[in-house]
Structures are given as C-alpha cells and as structure tokens.
N, C-alpha and C positions, 0 to 999 in steps of 0.2 A: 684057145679062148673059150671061154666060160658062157655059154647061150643065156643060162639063168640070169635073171633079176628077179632081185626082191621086189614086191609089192611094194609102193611106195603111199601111205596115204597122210596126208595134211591137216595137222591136227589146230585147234583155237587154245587148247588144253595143257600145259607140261605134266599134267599126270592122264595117263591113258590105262584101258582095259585090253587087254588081247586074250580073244578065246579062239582064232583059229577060224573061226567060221565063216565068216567073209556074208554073204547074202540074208542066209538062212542060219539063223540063230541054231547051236549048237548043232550045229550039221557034220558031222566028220572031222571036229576042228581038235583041241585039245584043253587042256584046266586052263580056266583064265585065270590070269594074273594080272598082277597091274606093275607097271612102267613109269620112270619118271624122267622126264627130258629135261640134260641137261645145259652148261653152257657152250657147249656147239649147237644145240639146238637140234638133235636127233638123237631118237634109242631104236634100238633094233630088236625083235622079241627074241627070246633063243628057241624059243621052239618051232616058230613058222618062218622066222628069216622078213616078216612084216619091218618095212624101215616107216617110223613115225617121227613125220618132220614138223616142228615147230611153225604155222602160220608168223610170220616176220622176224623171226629168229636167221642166226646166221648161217644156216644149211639148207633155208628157204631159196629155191628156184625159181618160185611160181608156176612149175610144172604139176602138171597131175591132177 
C-alpha cells in the first residue's frame, strides 16, 4: 500500500495556476503552469502530484 497522498486543494476556479510552492510563493516548488478542470471535475499537476478539485463539480467531497 501506497502511504503517499496527493495534496488535495478545492478550487471556485476550472482554470487553476500550480507552481509547487504551497505557503511561501516560489519556495522550492517548480515552473508554474496553468491547469484546466474538466468534466469529472478534477486535474492533477504532473509535476507535484497537487489533486485540484472543482468546488461542486462531480469529484467534490467537501473534504479538505
């Protein structure tokens, strides 16, 4: 079994930025890029493994 999870954060947005950084703007993170959610309602980044899930979209839990 797998200990890892991805990050999971809840977006208002279906276009989103990832740079990796998490707190502290460009802190160790990598090139942002931008992300587009689609109709499952979640994108995953490739470079940090970040899961961005769509606020009331269909992969919305209301976790997190």
């Amino acid at each position: 079994m797998n200990k890892y999870e991805p990050e999971i954060i809840r977006v208002r947005e279906p276009r989103v930025a990832c740079d990796g950084s998490g707190d502290i703007p460009a802190a160790l993170g990598h090139p942002r890029i931008w992300l587009q959610i689609d109709e499952k309602g979640y994108v995953d980044c490739g470079y940090c493994d970040r899961h961005f899930v769509l606020v009331g979209g269909p992969a919305d839990t209301g976790k997190n």
